[in-house]
Structures are given as structure tokens and as C-alpha cells.
N, CA, C and O of each residue as an XYZ file, in Angstrom:
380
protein
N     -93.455    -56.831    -68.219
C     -93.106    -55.847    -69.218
C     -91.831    -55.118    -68.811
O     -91.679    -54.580    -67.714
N     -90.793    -55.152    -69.933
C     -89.586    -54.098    -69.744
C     -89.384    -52.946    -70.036
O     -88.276    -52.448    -69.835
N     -90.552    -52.138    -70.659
C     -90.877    -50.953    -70.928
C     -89.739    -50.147    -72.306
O     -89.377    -48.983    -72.474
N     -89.412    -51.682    -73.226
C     -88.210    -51.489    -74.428
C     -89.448    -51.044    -75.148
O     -90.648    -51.287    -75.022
N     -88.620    -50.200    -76.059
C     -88.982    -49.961    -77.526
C     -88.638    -51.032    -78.051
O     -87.663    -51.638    -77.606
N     -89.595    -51.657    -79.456
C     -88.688    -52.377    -79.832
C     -89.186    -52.320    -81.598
O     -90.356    -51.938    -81.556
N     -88.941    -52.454    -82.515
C     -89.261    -52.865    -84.319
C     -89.923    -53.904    -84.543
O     -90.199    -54.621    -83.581
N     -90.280    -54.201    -85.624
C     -90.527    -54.788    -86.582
C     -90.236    -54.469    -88.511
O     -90.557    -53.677    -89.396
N     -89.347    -55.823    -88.267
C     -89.235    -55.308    -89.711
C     -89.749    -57.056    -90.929
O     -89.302    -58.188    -91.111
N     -90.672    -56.369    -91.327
C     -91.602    -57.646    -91.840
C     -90.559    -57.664    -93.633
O     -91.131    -57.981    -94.675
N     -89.216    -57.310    -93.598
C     -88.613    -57.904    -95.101
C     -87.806    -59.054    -94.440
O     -87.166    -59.713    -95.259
N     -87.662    -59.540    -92.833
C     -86.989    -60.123    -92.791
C     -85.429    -60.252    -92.398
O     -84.857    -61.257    -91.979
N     -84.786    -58.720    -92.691
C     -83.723    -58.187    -92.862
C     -82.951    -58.252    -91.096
O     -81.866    -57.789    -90.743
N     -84.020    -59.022    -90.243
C     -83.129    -58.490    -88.960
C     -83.343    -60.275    -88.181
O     -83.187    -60.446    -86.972
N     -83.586    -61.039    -88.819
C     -83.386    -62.514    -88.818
C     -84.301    -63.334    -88.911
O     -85.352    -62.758    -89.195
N     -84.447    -64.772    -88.773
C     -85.480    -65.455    -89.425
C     -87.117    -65.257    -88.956
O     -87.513    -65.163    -87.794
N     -87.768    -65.229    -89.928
C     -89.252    -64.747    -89.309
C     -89.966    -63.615    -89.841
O     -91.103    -63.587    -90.311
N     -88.875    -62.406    -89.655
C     -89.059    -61.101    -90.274
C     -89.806    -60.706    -89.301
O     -89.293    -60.052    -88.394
N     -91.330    -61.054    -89.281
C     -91.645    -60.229    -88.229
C     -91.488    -60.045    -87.090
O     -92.047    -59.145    -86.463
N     -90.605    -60.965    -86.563
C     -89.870    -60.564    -85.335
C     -89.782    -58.969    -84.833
O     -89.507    -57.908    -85.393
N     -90.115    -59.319    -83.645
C     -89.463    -57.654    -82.971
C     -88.337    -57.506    -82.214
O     -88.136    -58.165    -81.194
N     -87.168    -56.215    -82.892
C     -86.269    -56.452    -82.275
C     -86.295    -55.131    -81.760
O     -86.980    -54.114    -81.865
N     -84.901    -55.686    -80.935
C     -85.238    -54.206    -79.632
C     -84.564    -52.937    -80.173
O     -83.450    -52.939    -80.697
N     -85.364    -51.811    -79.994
C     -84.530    -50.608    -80.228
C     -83.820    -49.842    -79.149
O     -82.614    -49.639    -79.292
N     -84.476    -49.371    -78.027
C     -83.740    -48.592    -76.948
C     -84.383    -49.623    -75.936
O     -85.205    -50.535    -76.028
N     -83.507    -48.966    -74.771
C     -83.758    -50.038    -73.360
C     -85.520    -49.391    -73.114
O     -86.279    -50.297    -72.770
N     -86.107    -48.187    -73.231
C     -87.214    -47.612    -72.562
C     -87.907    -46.914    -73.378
O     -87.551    -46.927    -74.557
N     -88.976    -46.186    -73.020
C     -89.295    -44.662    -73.397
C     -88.815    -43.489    -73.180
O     -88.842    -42.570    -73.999
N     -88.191    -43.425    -71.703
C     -87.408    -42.074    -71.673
C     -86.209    -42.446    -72.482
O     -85.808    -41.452    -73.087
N     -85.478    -43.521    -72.720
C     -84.039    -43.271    -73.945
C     -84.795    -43.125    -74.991
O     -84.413    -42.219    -75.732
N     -85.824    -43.739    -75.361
C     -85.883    -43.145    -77.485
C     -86.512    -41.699    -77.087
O     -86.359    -41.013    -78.098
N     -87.258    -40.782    -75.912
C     -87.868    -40.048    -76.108
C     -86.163    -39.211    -76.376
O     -85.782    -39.122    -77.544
N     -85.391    -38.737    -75.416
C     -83.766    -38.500    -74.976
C     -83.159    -38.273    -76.711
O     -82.739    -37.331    -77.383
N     -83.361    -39.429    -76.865
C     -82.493    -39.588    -78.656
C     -83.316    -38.690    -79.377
O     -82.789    -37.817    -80.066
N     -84.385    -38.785    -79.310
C     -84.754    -37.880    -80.870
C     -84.571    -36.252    -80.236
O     -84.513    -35.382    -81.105
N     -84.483    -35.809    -78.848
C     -84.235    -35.008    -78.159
C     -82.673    -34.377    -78.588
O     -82.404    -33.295    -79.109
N     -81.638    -35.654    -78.096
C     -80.054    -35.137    -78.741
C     -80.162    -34.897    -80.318
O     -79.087    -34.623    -80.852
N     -81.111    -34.947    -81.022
C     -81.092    -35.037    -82.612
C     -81.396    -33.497    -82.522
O     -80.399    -32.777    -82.575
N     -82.437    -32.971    -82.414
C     -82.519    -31.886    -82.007
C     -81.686    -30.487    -81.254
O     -81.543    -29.344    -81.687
N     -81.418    -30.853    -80.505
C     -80.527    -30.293    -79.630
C     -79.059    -30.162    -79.871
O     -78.576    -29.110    -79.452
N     -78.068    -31.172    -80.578
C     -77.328    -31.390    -81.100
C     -77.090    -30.667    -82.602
O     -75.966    -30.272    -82.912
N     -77.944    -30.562    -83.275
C     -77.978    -30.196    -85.085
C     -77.223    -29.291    -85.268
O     -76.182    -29.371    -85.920
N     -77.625    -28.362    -84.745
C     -76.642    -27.153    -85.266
C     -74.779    -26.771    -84.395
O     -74.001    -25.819    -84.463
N     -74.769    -27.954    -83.744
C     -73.213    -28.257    -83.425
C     -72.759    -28.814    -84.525
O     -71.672    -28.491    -85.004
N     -73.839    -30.060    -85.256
C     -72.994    -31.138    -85.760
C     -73.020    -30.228    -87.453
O     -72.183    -30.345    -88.348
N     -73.999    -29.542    -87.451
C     -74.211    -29.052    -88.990
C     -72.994    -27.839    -89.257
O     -72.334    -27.905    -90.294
N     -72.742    -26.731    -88.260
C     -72.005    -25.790    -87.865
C     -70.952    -25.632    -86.640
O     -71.034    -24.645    -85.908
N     -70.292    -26.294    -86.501
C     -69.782    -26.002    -85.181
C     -68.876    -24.742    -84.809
O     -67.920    -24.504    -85.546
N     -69.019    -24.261    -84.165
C     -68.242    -23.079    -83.365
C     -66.727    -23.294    -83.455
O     -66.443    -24.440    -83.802
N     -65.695    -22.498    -83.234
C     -64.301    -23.090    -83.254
C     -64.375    -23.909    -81.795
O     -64.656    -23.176    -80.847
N     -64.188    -25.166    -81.512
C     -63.431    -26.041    -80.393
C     -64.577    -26.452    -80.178
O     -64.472    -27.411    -79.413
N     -65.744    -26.242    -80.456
C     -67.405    -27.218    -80.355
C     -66.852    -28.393    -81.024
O     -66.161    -28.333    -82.042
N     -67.295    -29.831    -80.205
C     -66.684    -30.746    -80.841
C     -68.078    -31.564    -81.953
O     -67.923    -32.348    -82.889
N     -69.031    -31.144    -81.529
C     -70.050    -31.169    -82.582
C     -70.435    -32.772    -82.858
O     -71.036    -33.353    -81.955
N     -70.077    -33.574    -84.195
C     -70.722    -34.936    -84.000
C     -70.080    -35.727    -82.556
O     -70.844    -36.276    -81.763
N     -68.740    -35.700    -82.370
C     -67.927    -36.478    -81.426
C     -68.770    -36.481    -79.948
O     -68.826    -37.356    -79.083
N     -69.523    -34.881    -80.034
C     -70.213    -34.705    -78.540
C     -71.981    -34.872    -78.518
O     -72.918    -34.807    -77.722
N     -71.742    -35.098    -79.792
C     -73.791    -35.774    -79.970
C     -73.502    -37.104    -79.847
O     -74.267    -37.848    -79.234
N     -72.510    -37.492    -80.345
C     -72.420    -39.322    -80.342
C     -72.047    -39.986    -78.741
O     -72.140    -41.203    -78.580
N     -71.579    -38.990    -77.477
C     -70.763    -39.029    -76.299
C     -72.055    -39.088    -75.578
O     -72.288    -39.936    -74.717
N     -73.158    -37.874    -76.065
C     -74.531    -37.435    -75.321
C     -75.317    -38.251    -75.700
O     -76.377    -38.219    -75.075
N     -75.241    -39.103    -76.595
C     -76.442    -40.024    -76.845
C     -75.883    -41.535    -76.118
O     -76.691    -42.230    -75.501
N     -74.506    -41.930    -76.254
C     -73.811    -43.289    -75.511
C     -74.017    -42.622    -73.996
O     -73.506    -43.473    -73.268
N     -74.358    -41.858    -73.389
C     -74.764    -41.636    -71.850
C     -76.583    -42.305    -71.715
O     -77.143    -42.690    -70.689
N     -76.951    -42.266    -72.641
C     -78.365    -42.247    -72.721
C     -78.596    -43.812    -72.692
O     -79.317    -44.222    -71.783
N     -78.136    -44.616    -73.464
C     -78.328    -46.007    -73.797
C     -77.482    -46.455    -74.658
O     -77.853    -46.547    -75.828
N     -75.799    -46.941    -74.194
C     -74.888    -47.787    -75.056
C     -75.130    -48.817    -75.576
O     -74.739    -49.168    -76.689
N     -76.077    -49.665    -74.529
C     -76.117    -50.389    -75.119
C     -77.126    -50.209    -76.883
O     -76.762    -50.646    -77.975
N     -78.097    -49.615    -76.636
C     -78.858    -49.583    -78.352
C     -77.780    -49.441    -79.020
O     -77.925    -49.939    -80.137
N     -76.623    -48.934    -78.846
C     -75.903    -47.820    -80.219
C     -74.793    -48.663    -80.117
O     -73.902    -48.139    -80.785
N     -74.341    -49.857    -79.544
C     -73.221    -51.188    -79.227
C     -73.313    -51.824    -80.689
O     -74.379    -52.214    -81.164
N     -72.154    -51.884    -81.319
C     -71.741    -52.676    -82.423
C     -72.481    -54.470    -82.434
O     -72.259    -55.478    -81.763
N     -73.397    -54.142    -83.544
C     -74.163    -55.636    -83.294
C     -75.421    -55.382    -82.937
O     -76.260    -56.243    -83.200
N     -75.761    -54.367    -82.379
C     -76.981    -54.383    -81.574
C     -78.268    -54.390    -82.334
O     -78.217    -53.496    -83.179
N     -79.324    -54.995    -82.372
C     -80.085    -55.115    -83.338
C     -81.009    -53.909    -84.021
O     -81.729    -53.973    -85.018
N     -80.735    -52.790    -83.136
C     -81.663    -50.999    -83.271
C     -80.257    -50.261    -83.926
O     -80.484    -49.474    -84.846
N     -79.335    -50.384    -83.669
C     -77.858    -49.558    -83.735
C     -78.454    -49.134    -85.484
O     -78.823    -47.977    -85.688
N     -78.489    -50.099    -86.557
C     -78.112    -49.061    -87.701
C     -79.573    -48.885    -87.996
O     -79.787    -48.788    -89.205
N     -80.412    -48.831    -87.398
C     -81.634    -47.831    -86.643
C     -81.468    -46.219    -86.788
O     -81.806    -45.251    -87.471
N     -80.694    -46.632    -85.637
C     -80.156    -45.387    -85.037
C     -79.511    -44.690    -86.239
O     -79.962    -43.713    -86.836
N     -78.136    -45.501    -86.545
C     -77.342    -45.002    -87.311
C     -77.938    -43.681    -88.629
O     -77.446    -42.617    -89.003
N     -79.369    -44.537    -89.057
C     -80.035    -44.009    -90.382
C     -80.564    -42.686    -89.577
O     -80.497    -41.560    -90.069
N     -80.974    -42.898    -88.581
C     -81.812    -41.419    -87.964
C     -80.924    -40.564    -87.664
O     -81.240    -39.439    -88.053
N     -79.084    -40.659    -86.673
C     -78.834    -39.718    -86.402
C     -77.801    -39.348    -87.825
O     -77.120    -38.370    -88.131
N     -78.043    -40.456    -88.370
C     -76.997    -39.339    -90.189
C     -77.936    -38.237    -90.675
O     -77.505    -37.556    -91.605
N     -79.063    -37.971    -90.233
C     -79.894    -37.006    -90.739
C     -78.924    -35.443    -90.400
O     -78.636    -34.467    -91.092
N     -78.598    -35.915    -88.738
C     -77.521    -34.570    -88.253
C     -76.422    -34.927    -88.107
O     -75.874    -34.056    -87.431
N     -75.570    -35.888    -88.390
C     -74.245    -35.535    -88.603
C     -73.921    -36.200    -89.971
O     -72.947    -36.950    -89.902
N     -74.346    -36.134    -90.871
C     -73.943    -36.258    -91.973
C     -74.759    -35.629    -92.963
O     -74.318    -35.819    -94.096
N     -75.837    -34.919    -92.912
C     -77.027    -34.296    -93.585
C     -76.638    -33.099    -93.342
O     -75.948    -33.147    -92.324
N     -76.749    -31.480    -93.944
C     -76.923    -30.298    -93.694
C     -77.932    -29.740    -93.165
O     -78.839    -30.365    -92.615
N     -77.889    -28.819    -93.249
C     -79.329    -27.707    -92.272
C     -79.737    -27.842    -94.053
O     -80.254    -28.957    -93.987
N     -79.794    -27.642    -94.832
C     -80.280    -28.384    -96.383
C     -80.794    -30.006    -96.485
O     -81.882    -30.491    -96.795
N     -80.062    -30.350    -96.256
C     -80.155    -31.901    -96.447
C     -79.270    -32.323    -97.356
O     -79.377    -33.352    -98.022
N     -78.434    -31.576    -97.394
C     -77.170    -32.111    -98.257
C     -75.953    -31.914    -97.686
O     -74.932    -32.286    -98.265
């Protein structure tokens, strides 16, 4: 055992089989970490302070955590992508 997170997505959408499982983060401490920077991060990326660099430094704090999940191609990346647009592209509203 490698102790990955990993999906299932039974439409198929992540290659032949569908129910395949593909990998999301390398572990448990990186997906626990990520939904952690989602948190922790929000109100930089929703409001930032003058010179808070806000999404640029949630996206810097989460590529310390596990590049590879969030690597162009990677089979969890627009995973990810859908969860962390909640805070950098969503409001403290949701708009």
C-alpha cells in the first residue's frame, strides 16, 4: 500500500473502464493539507490586504504540499482545480 488518495469516476471521463481509480494526492496528510490551504487561504484569495499576494500564494502553499497532484496532465489536477475555484474564483458569497 502507498497510502494515495485516489477517485473513481464511473462516467468514464478519466479513461477506458470508468471505474478505474485514479490518483488524487500522493497521501493522507497532502489531501488532509489541501482542504486545510482552502481554508486558511480564503480570505487572502477572496480579500486581499494591499501586497497580500492572495491566489498566487494559495497556489505556491498548496505546490509545496504535492506538485505533483496539481502537474498539468495529472489525473486529480482538475479535481483540484473544481475544489480550489471555490476560493479563488468564488466570493465569501459565492459569486
Amino acid at each position: 500500500m502507498t497510502g494515495a488518495i485516489g477517485l473513481r469516476q464511473p462516467d468514464g471521463s478519466h479513461g477506458p473502464g470508468g471505474d478505474a481509480v485514479f490518483p488524487l494526492v500522493r497521501d493522507l496528510e497532502a489531501f488532509v493539507r489541501f482542504l486545510e490551504g482552502v481554508r486558511v487561504h480564503m480570505g487572502a484569495c477572496w480579500d486581499p490586504y494591499p501586497g497580500e499576494e492572495g491566489v498566487k500564494a494559495f497556489l505556491r502553499a498548496m505546490e509545496t504540499v504535492d506538485a505533483e497532484a496539481l502537474a498539468e496532465g495529472a489525473p486529480g489536477a482538475e479535481v483540484w482545480e473544481h475544489l480550489f475555484a471555490s476560493v479563488t474564483e468564488l466570493g465569501v458569497y459565492g459569486y
